[in-house]
N, C-alpha and C positions, 0 to 999 in steps of 0.2 A: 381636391378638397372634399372631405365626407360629407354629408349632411347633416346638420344642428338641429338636434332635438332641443326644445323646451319647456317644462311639465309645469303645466297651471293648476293648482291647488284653488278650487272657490269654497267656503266656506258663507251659505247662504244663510241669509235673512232674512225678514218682509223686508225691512226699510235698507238694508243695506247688503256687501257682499264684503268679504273678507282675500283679499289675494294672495297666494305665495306663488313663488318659481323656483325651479331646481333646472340644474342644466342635467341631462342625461347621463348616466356613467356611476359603476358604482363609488358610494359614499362622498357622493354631490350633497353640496349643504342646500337645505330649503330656507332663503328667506323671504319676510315678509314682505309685500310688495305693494299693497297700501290697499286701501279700504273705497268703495267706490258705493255710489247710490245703488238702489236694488233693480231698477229696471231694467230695459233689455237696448235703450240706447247707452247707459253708462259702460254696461260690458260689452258693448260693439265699440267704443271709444278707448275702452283698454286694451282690447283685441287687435286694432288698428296701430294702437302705439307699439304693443310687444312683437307685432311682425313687424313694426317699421325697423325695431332693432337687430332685427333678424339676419341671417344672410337668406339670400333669393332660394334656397334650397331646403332651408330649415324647415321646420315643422314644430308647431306648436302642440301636444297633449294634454288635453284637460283633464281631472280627477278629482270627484271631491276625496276620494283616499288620503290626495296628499297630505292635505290640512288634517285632517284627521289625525293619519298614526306618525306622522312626523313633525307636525309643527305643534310647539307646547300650547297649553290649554289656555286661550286668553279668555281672560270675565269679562262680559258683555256690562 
């Protein structure tokens, strides 16, 4: 079995952080993956969840890219 990439889109803020995920591979849909506090235990609490879904070999990619040029523009 290969290894499962999974690309973490954050779109930061003071107070909060904005999440997507795409799975690897071309024309993988990005969706939204939910909105978490802005500090750095909230994103180690997301981080923990999305590898616990993981398989043992996957790998997770972070990017603010993602959110950027592929998930539509949300209003704050």
């Amino acid at each position: 079995m290969g290894k499962s990439v999974l690309y973490v889109g954050l779109d930061v803020h003071e107070m909060f952080m904005d999440v997507a995920i795409a799975e690897a591979g071309p024309g993988a849909e990005v969706r939204f993956y939910g909105q978490i506090g802005g500090d750095l235990d909230s994103l180690d609490r997301v981080i923990r969840k999305l590898r616990a879904g993981r398989l043992v070999s996957g790998r997770l990619n972070f990017s603010e890219q993602l959110l950027m040029s592929r998930w539509p523009t949300r209003k704050s």
